[in-house]
N, C-alpha and C positions, 0 to 999 in steps of 0.2 A: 309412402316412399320418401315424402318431404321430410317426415319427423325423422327416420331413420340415418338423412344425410347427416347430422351433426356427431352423431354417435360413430359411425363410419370416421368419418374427417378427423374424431379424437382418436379413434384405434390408430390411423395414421401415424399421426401426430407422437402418438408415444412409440408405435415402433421404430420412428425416426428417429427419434431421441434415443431409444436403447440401441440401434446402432451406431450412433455416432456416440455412445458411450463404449460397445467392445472394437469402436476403430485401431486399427493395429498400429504400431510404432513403424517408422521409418528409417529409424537407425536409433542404434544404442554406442553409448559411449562403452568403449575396453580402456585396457590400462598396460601397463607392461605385465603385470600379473596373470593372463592371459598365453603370454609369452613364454615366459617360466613355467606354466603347467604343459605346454608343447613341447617345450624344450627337456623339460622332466621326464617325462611317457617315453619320449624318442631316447632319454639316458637308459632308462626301464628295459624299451627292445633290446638296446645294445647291451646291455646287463644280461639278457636271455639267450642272446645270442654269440655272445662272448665277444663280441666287437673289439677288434684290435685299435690300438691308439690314431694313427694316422688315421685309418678308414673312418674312426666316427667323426675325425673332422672335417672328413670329407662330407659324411652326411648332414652334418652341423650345417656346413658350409653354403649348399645347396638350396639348405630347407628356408635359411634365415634370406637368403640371398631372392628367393620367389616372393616370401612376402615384402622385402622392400621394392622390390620391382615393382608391386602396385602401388606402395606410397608417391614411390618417385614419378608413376605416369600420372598419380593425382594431384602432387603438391608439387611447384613450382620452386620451392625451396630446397627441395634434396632431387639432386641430380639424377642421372640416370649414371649404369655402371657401362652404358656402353661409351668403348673410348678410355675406358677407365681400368678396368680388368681386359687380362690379354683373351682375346677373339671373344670378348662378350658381343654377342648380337643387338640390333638395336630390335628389341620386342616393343611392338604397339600395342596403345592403348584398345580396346574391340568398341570400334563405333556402335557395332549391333544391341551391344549390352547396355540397357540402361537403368537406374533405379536400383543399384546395387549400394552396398555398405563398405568404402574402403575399408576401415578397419576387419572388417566381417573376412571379408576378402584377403585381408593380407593374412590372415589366422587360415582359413582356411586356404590360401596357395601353400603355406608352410606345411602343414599337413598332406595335401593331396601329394605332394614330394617327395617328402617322407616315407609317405606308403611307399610309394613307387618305389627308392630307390631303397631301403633298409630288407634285409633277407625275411624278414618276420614283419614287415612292415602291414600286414594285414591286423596285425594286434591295435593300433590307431585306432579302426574303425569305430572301435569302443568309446573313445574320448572323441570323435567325431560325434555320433551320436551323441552322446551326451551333450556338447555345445551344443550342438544346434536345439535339441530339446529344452536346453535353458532358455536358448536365445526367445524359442517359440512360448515359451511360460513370461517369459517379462514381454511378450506382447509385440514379439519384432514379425510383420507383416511376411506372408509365404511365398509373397513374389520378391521378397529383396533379397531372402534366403536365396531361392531360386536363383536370381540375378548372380548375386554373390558368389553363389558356387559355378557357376559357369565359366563366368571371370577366373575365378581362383582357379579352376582346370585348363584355361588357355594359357594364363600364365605359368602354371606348373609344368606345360608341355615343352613353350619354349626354353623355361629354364633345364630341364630332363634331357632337349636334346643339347642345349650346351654342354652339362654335363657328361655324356655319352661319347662329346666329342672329347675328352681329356684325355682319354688314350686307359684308364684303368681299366676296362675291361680287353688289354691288350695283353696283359702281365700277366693271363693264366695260359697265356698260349707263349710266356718264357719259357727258358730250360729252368726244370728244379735247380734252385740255387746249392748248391755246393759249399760250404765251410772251407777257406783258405786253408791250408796245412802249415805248420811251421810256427817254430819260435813265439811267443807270443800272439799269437792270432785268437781269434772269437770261434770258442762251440758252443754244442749244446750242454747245459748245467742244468743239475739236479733238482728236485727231486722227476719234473715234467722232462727232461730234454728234450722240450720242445724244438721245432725246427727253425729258423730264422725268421722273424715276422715282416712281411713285407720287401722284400728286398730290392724291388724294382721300385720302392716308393715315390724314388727320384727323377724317374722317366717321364712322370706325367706333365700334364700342362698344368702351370702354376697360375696363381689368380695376378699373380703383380710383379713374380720376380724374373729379371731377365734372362736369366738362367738357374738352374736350382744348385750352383757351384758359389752363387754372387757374392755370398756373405763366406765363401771358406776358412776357417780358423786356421789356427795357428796349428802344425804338425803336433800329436798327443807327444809327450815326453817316450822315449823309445822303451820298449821293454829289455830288460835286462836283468841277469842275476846277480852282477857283480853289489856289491856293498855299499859301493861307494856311490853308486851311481844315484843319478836322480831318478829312476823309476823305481828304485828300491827305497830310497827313502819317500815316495808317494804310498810305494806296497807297504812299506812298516807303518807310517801315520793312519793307512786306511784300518792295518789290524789293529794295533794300542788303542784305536778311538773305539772299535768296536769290543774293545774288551771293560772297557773303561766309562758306559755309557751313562748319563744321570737320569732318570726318571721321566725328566722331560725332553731329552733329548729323544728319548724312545718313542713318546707321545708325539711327538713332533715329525720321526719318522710313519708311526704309524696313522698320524693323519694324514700326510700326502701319499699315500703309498699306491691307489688308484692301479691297480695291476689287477685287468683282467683275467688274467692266465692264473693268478697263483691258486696253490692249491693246497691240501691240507694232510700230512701223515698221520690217520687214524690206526696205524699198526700196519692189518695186512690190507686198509682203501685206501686209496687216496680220493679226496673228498675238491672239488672245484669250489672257491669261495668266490661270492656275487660281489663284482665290485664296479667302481664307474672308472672311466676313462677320465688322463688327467684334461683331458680336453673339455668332457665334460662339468670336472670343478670348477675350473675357468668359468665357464657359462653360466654354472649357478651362481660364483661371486658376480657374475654383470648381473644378473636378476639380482639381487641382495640389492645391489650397488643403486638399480633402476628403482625399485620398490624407497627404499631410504631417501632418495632425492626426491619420491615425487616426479618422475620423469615422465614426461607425458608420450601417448602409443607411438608415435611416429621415429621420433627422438631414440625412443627404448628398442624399438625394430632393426633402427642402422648402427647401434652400440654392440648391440646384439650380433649384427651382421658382421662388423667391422674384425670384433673380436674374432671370429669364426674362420675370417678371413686371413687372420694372422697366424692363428694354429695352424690352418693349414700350409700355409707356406712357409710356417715356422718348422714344421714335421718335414716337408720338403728336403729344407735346409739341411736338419739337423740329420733328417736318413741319409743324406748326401756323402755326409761324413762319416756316418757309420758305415757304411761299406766301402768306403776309400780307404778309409784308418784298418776296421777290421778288430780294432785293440782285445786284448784278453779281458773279462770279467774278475775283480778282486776274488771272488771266490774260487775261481781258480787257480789263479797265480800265488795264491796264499798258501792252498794247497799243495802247488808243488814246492814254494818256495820256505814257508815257514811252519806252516801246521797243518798235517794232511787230515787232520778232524774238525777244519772249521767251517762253518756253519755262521751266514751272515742272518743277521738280525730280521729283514724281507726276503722275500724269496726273490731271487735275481730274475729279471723279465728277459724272453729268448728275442733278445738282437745281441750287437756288438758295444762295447761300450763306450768309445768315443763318437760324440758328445754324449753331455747330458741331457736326454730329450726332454727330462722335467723343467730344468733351467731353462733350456730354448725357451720353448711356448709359453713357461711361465713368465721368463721376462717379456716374450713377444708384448702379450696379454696386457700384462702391467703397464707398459706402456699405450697403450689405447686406452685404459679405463683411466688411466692419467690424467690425459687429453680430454677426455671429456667430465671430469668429477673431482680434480686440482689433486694437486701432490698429499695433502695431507686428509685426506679422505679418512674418514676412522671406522672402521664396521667391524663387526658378528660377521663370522664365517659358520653357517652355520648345516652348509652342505653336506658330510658326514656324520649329523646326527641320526638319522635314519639307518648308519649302518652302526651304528653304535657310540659312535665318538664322537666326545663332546665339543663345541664350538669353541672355537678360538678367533681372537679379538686382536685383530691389527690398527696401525694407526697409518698407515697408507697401503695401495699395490704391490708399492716395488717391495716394502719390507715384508710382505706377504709370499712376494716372488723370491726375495733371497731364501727366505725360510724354506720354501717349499725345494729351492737348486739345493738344500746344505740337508736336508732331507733326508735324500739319497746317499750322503757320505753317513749317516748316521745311521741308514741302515746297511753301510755293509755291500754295495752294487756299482759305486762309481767309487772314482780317483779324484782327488780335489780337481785340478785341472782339468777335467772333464767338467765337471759342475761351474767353474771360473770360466773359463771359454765358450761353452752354451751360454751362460747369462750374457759373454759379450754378444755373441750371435743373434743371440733373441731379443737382444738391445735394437739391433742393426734393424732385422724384420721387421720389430715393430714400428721403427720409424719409419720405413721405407714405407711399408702399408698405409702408414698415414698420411705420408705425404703424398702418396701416389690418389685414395680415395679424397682426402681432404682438398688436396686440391684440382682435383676433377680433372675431364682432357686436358684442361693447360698445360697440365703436367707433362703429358706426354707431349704436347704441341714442340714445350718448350726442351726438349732431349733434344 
């Protein structure tokens, strides 16, 4: 029995060793990278689902908004949004939970949100599994997992009923909106005559702005037939340009063109083509942007968030105007007025056309990613390579943002002063947004 102890003691001895060689990880480092593939998937649903503009920034909104809510109850450096966005609740951190993975955690609350609130949002579950399966291959322990995901669902719940409380799911019990009649007013255009998209967009509760009137432009130029007038001479520059386009100007249009809805004459089908929301482009230049600098996860989650939070009150804004104005769509008024066969270069998207909701949000945007990555930022845009077209190279945001507001006159859908006045708009938004998150309660302390 004596001889046998030593033999025993070694069998020990090495099974101790080989477990504390398969000991599992504690946590793994993420990156913004991580981000960008969430944020990718959830453009994907809404690609499937044909996700209208405003809505996916709503979902954007939400999703990015749960995972910084754990950063901010981990890190003492970035704030919390209560106090800061209107009626955000103060969510606590879950004393019960312990031994989880902030990072882990803030990826999956984005997610668990996501599902929730996107129509197809079960399709996630795929790219769910998949992380965690990776996470479980580089060795990250099953109770942080655990941990992790429990967290991420408490805070996904409080963020869900904030959102819940915005009042959108009030808009389907409006009357069907109705098309103004008369003189110059907004209908449905061809080839979809689609019906108006969104049109109570304005009624919701907004993340930052006082009212969704705040930033009101300037009355559109009046429609008219006369010749002399200045909306005739906006309707003549919008045709001559589209008859007169250069090669890259086309290019140009047809990189921002991010229109859901359009669709395709194949003779006797019409064919729906898969495209992303411009809200969604937005977000992949902040991935671009986060990845290039080296941005570390925390950092890359509230850029993230920030942005998101601008489109949407940037969309706020900009629908505010479109159904106040009403304005007629170029292809229409072209129609009556100068060429009853023309045909703009994009297919016209079903709202009204003042403002320009590309300008908005694109300058919203531009000015956030400013603010955090200086004026003269130079990147690869290289988000609609995927749908076929090839990256283009700016040398900052904003010239990024004009391009994308001049976009639309070059395909044929806005009036310059449509495109002019959203860019001042979404000038307005973005600052406001930044000064309201950036500078935290005080902000509000100090109104």
């Amino acid at each position: 029995m004596k001889k046998g102890l030593p033999f025993l003691l070694l069998i020990l001895a090495l099974w101790g060793c080989a477990e504390r060689g398969q000991e599992k990880k504690q946590n793994l480092a993420f990156s913004s990278k991580q981000i960008s593939q969430i944020i990718h998937r959830m453009t994907d649903v809404m690609v499937n689902d044909v996700t209208n503009p405003p809505l996916a920034s709503r979902f954007f909104s939400y999703a990015t908004l749960a995972g910084y809510e754990v950063v901010s109850q981990n890190d003492s450096s970035y704030h919390s949004m209560h106090g800061v966005l209107n009626q955000y609740p103060q969510l606590h951190k879950p004393d019960s939970i312990t031994g989880y993975s902030v990072e882990l955690t803030a990826l999956l609350a984005m997610m668990e949100t996501a599902r929730k609130m996107q129509p197809s949002g079960a399709l996630l579950d795929s790219l769910k599994t998949h992380f965690l399966d990776s996470c479980r291959q580089e060795g990250l322990s099953e109770d942080v997992i655990a941990a992790s995901l429990a967290y991420a669902q408490q805070v996904s719940k409080g963020v869900l009923a904030y959102a819940k409380a915005d009042k959108y799911n009030r808009i389907s019990n409006y009357a069907r909106y109705t098309p103004t009649e008369g003189k110059g007013k907004w209908y449905p255009t061809p080839p979809g005559y689609f019906a108006p998209v969104e049109p109570y967009f304005s009624t919701i509760r907004s993340f930052t702005l006082d009212r969704s009137s705040q930033f009101k432009p300037v009355p559109p130029v009046v429609v008219s037939t006369e010749k002399a007038s200045p909306f005739f001479q906006l309707l003549q520059h919008a045709y001559t340009t589209s008859k007169t386009l250069t090669q890259e100007q086309k290019e140009i249009a047809f990189f921002w063109d991010c229109n859901p809805f359009a669709l395709q004459d194949n003779g006797h089908l019409q064919a729906g083509l898969k495209k992303i929301s411009p809200g969604a482009h937005w977000l992949g230049i902040t991935g671009i942007a986060c990845a290039q600098a080296k941005t570390d996860f925390s950092k890359a989650l509230k850029v993230h968030t920030v942005v998101s939070l601008a489109l949407m009150d940037g969309f706020i804004s900009c629908w505010d105007e479109k159904f106040r104005s009403n304005r007629i769509r170029p292809e229409t008024a072209i129609r009556q007025q100068l060429d009853p066969s023309f045909r703009p270069l994009l297919q016209t998207p079903p709202f009204p056309e003042y403002l320009s909701g590309h300008s908005t949000i694109s300058s919203a945007s531009a000015v956030i990613l400013t603010h955090y990555f200086g004026d003269h930022f130079k990147y690869s845009d290289t988000v609609e390579e995927r749908f076929g077209l090839p990256a283009r190279t700016f040398n900052s945001f904003q010239d990024a943002a004009i391009e994308a507001g001049v976009s639309r006159f070059y395909g044929g859908i806005h009036f310059m002063d449509a495109i002019e006045n959203g860019r001042t708009q979404g000038l307005q938004v973005g600052e406001w947004v930044l000064r309201k998150v950036e500078g935290g309660p005080q902000v509000l302390a100090k109104k």
